[in-house]
KEPAPA-428927 format. One record per atom (N, C-alpha, C): residue in one letter; z, x, y. Coordinates in steps of 0.05 Angstrom, whole numbers, plus 5000, padded with zeros to 4 digits. Layout:
N
aZXY...
// end
This chain:
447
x808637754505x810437754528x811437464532x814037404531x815237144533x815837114568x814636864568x814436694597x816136564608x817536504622x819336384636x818836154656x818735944641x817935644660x820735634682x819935534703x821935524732x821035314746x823035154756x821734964773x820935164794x819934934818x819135094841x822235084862x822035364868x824335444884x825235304909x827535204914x828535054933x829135274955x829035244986x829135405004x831835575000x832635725013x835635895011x836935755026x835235605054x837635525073x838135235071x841235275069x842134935057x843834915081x842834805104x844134705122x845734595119x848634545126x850834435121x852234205146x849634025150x850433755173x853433755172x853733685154x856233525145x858833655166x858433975157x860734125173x860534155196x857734125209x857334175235x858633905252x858333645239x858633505245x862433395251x862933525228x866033445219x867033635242x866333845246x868534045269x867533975292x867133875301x865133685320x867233475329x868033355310x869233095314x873033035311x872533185288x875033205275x877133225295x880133205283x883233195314x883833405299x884333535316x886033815314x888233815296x887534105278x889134125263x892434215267x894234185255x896634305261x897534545260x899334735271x899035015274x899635145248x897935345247x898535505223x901335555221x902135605191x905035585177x905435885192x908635955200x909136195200x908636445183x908336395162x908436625139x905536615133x904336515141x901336435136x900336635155x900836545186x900736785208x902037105207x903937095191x904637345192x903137525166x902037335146x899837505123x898937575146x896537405159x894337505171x894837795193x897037695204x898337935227x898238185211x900438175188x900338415174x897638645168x894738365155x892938505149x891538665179x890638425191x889738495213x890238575240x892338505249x894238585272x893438925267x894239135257x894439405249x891239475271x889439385247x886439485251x886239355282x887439195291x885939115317x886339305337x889239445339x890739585343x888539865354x888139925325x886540165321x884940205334x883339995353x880939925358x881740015397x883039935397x883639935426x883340125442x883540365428x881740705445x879740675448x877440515422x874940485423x874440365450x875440175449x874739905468x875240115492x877340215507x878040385527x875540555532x873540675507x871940955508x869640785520x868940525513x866440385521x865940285548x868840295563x868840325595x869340055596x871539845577x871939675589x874839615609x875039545621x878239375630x879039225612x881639265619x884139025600x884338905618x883438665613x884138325621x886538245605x885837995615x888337815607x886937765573x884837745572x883437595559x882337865541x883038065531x882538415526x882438305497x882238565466x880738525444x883038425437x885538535434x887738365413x888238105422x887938015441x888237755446x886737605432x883837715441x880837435434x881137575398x882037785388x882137735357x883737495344x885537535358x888137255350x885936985356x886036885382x884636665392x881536735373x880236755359x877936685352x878736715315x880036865313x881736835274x883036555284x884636425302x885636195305x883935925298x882236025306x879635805321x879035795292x878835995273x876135965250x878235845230x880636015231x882735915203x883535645212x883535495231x884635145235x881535005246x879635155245x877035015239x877734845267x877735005291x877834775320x875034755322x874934545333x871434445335x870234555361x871934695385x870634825404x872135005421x870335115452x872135315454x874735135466x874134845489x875934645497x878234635487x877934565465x880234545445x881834815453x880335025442x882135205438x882835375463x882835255484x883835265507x885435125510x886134925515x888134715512x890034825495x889734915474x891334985452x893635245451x892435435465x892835615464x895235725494x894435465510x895535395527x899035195525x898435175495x901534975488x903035125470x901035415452x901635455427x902635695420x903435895417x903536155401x901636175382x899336355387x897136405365x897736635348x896936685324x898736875315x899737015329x899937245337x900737445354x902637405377x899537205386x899337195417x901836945429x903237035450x904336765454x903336595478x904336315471x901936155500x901436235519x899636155541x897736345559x896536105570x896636165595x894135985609x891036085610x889835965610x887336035601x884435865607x882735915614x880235655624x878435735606x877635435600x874935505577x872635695589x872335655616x870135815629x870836215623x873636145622x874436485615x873736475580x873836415562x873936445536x871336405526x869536275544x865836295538x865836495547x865836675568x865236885573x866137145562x868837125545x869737285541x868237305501x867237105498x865437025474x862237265475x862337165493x859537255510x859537495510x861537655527x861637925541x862738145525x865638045508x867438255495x864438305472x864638615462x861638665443x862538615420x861438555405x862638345375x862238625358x862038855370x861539075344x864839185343x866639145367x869439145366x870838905339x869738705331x870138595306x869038685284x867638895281x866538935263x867839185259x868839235270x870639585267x872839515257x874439295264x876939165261x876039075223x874438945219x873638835195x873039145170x871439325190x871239565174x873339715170x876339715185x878639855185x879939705161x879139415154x881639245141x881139295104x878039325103x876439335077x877439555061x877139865063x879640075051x882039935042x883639875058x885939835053x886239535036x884439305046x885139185023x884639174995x881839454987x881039584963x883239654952x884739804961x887039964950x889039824942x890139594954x891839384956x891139194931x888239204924x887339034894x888239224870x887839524874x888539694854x891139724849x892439614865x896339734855x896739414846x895839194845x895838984836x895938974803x896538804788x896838824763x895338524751x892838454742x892438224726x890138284714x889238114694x886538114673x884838074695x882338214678x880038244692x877838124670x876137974670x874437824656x873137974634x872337904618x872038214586x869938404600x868338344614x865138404623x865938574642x867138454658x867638614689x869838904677x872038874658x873839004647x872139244634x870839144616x868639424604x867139564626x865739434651x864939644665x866239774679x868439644696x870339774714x871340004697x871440034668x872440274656x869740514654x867440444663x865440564651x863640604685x863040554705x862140544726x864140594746x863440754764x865140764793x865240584806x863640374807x863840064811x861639944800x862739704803x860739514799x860239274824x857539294831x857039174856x855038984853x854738754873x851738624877x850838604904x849038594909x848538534943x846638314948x846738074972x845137894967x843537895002x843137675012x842537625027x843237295035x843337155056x844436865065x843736825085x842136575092x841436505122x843236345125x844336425157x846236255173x844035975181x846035835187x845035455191x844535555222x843435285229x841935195254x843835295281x843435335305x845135305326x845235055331x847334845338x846834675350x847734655376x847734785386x849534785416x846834895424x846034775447x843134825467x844434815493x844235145494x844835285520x843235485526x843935495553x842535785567x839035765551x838335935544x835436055533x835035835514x836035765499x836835455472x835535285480x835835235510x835534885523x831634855517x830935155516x827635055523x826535095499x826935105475x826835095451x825834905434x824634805417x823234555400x824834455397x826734625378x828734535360x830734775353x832934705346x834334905338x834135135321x834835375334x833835635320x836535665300x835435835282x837535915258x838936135272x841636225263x843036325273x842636625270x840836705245x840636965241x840637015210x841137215201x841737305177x843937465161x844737405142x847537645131x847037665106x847037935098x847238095070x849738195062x850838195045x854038355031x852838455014x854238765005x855338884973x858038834974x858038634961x861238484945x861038734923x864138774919x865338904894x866438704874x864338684853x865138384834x867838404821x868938634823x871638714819x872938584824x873738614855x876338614879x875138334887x872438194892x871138084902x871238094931x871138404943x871538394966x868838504978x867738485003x865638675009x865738915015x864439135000x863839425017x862839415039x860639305039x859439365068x857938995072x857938935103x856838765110x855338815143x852638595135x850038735153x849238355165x848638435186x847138175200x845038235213x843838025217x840738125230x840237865237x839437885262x838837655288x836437485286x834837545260x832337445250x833037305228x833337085229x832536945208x830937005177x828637045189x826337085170x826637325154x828137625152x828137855155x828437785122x826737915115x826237935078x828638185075x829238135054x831738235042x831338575035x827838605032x827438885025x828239065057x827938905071x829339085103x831739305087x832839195081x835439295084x836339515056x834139555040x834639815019x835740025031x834240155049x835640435069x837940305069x838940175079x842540145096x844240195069x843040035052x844039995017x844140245006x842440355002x842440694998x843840844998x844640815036x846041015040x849540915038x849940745029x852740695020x853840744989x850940674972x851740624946x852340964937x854441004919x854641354907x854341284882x853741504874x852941614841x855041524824x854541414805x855641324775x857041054776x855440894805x855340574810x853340404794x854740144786x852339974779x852039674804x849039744804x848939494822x847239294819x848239054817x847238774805x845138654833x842738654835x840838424849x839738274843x838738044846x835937784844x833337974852x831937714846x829437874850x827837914870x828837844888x828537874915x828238104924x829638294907x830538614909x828638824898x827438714889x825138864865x823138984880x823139284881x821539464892x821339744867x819339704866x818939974842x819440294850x819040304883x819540574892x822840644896x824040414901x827140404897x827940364874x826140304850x828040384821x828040664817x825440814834x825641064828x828441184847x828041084868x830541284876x833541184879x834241024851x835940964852x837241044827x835341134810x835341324783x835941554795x835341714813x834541934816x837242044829x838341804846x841641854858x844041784839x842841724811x844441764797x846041374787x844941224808x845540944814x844440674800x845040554778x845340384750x844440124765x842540004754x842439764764x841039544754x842239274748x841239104734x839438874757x836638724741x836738564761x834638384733x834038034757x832637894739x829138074742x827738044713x824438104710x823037914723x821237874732x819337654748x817337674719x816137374728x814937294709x812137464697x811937544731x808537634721x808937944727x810838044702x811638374709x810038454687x807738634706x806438804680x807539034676x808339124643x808439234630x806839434607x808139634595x807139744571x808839814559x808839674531x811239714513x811540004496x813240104495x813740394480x814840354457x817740194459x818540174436x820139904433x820739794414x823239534414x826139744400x826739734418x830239734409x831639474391x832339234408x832239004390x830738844380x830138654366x827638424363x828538244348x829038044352x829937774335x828937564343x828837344342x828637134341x829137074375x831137134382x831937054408x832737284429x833037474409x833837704420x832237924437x830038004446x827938304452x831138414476x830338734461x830238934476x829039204480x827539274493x825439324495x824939604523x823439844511x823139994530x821239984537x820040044566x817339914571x816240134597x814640164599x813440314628x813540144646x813440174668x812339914690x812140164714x809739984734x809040144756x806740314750x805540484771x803640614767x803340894791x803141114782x802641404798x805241444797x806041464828x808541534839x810741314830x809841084828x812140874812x811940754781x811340914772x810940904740x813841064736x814640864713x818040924702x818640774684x819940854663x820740834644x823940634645x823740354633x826440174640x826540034610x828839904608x828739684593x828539484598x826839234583x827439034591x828038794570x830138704573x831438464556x830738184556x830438084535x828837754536x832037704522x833237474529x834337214505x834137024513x833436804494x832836604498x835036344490x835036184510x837736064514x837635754521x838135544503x837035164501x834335294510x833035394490x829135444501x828235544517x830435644536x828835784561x828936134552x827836304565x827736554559x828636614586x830636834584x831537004611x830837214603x830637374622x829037674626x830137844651x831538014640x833038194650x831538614658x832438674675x831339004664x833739094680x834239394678x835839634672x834439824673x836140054692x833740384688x836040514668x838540314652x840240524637x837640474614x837040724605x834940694579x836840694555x839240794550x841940894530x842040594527x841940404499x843040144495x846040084486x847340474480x849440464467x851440494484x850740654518x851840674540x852540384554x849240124556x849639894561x848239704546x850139664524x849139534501x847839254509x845339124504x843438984502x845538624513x847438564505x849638284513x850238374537x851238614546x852638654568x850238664600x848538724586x846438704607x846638444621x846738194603x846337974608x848637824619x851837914611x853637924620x854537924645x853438144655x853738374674x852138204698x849738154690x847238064709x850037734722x850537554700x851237314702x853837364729x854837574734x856437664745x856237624776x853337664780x851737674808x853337434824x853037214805x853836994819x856136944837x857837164828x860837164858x860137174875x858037384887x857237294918x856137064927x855436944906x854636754915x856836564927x859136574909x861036454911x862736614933x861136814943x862436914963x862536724990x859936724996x858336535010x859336235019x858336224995x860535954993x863135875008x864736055006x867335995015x867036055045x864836345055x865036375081x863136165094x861736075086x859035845099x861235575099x861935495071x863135245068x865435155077x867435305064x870335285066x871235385097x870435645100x871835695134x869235685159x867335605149x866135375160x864335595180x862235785167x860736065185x857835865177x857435495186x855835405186x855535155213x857935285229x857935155257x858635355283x856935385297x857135615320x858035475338x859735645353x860235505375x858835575404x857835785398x855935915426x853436005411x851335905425x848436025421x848336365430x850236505437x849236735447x849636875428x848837115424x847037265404x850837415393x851837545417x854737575417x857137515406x856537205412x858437085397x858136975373x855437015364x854736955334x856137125317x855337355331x855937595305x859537645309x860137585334x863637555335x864337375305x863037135311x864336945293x864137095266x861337235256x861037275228x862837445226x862937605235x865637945225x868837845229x868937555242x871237495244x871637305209x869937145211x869837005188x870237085174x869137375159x868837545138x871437555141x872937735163x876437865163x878237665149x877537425156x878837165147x878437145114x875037125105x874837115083x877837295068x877437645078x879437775060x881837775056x882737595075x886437585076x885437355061x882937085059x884136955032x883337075013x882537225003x881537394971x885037504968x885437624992x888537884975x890737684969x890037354982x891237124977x892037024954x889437044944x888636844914x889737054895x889337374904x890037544885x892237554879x893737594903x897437504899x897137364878x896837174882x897236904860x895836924833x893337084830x892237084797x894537354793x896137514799x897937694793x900137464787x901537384810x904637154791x903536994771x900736924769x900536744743x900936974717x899137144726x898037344704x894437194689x893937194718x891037054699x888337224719x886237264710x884337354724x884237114747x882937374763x881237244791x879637014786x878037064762x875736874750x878336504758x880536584742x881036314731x882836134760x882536324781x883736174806x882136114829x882735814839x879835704857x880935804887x879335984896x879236054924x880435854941x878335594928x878135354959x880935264952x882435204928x885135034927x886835214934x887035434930x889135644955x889135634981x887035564995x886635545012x887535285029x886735015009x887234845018x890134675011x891434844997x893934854986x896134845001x894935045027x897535245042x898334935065x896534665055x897234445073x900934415060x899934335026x902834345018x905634525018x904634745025x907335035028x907834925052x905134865075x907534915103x909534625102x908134395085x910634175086x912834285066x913134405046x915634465034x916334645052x915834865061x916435115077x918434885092x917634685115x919434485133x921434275125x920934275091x922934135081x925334315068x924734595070x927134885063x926634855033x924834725022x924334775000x923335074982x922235174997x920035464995x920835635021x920035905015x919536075040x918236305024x916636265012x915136465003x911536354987x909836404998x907436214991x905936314970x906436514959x904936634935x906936494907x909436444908x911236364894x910836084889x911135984910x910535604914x906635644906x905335684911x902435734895x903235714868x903735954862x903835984830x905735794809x907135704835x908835444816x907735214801x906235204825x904834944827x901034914825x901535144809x897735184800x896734984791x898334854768x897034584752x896534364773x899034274786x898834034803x896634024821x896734374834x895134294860x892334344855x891934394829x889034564825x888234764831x890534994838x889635204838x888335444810x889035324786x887835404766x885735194755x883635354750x881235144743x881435044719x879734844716x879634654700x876734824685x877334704661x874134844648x872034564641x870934604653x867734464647x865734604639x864234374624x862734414594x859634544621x858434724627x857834884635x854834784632x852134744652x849834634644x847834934634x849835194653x847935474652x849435674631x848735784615x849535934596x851336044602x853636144593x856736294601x855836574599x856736724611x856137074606x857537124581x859736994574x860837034549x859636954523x858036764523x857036704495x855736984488x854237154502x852637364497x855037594480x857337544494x859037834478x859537854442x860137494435x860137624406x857337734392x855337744402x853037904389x853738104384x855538224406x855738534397x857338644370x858738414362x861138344344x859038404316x857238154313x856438034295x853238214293x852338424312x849338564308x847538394314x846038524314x842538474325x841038514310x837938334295x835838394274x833838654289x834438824273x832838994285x829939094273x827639074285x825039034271x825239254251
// end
């Protein structure tokens, strides 16, 4: 049995001072570009819409301050990164927010309305926008990475689901003030579609600490038959490999070091290569999987699969497939880092989860963003950087004012090289998912 040396694991939560600090301090940004506001309107304006019987059924009043409004004012707040609610009082008071046009308004009304409006009204708005921007990736036209291209022809999707702890509160209020020290904000899990890189479903939980196996049931009952779904090992439960075989549901994840086994047969065996069918478990969780060793600059990775067929998911693609996981991460990334779901502006439990389902909505108008744009290049999703689209749209809204442009997917794609919106390739410290595909080309020593 080949071993797997690891350093020792660094925590998950990577507090992000820096940002808390910067929206904190920072001068107010300048108003979003018109056509910038009217993507977002287009996507989300609709679903907010939709929502508004809801809101009526739950017995609230329309205020001044009612759901289409605080959707605009809090998508405002997150896409120009205002550092509080002050600001965005002041602001909103000089400005036309998407939608919305200026308004007088008191910060004391917009904490409360943080507070009070129920943040599951953003989460309905976020669940209305997800369909439709699935569909909206499918009438799209561009390459899809070799890996992701073979399964999307072979799986009803292909998925991963992770888990992410939100950063510290730093705002000490109300219940906060009597506290040691700042509590974490909670927790969030996604199944990203490594496809579309959009989420199917997203889950939060007010605990911090809440181990990732919580959430199999919720996962369950979303995933359908003739899906593959990519996890870490965090995910590894033997009674859920059984019933995830059993619903018909494909799923790759990393082997832990100290996985006992019993070997049946070797499928591959080389030098660097094992693939390997193996028992694991015992009684009721005894089952039959594969599991894959290659070994890569000396290290050995170790993969398993309940597809037992190597000819259905040939022995490279396993490893391919797994390397794939990492978009959510890069999901994360852009929602923690870039639009900044690592500074709260209210400790209340309310406006946490407001911010997260709003963040996310944000995340997807920039994904259908970038997609525009890997479509006018003609290049995969892979080869266009989220964050330089994003931070790009500084340069459209100055040509947009110089009548240079009026169209921002066009001015992007013009200007991919200059502005960095197409990546640069660097020489890589972690193995490529691609080196693994010409094996399939070139065969495997088979014992």
């Amino acid at each position: 049995m080949s071993q797997e040396t690891q350093p020792r694991k660094k925590s998950s939560v990577r507090h992000t001072r820096a940002i808390q600090q910067n929206r904190s301090k920072h001068p107010i940004t300048a108003p979003t570009d018109q056509e910038v506001r009217e993507r977002i309107q287009e996507i989300v304006h609709p679903a907010t819409l939709g929502q508004v019987s809801y809101f009526h059924r739950l017995g609230l009043r329309e205020r001044s301050l009612g759901l289409v409004v605080m959707v605009a004012f809090v998508l405002e707040m997150i896409w120009r990164q205002i550092g509080g609610v002050n600001e965005l009082a002041r602001i909103v008071q000089e400005e036309a927010v998407l939608w919305e046009q200026p308004r007088k308004v008191s910060q004391q009304a917009l904490s409360q309305r943080l507070t009070s409006l129920p943040a599951d009204l953003f989460l309905k708005v976020l669940q209305s926008v997800l369909p439709e921007m699935q569909a909206r990736w499918f009438q799209r036209e561009r390459p899809l990475s070799d890996e992701l291209l073979w399964a999307a022809e072979r799986y009803r999707a292909v998925l991963s689901v992770d888990g992410s702890t939100l950063d510290a509160l730093v705002r000490k209020i109300g219940l906060l003030q009597d506290m040691p020290e700042n509590p974490l904000a909670g927790r969030m899990a996604a199944l990203l579609n490594l496809c579309t890189r959009l989420p199917e479903k997203i889950w939060y939980e007010s605990d911090p600490k809440a181990h990732d196996q919580r959430l199999w049931g919720d996962i369950l009952s979303v995933l359908k038959a003739g899906s593959l779904l990519i996890f870490d090992k965090g995910y590894i439960n033997f009674t859920i490999f059984n019933q995830l075989t059993q619903a018909k549901i494909k799923f790759i994840t990393r082997a832990k070091t100290n996985l006992v086994y019993h070997l049946e047969r070797a499928i591959v065996q080389s030098a660097s290569v094992h693939d390997y069918l193996v028992w694991i478990g015992k009684d009721e969780t005894r089952q039959k999987i594969r599991l894959i060793e290659i070994q890569y600059r000396g290290k050995w990775y170790r993969y398993m699969t309940n597809e037992l067929d190597d000819k259905k998911l040939p022995t490279a693609y396993v490893v391919a497939l797994y390397w794939q996981r990492w978009r959510i991460e890069d999901a994360y990334n852009i929602v923690k880092r870039l639009l900044g779901l690592a500074y709260f502006w209210c400790g209340a439990q309310n406006a946490i989860e407001m911010q997260v389902w709003s963040t996310w909505l944000l995340y997807v108008v920039l994904i259908d963003l970038t997609d525009a744009v890997a479509e006018a290049l003609s290049k995969p999703f892979s080869a266009i950087s989220i964050e330089m689209v994003y931070r790009s749209l500084y340069f459209f809204t100055n040509a947009r004012q110089r009548g240079e442009t009026d169209d921002v997917v066009t001015f992007l794609a013009n200007k991919a090289n200059l502005l960095g919106i197409l990546k640069r390739k660097h020489k890589e410290e972690n193995p490529s998912p691609l080196i693994f595909i010409p094996m399939l080309l070139t065969g495997f020593s088979n014992p």
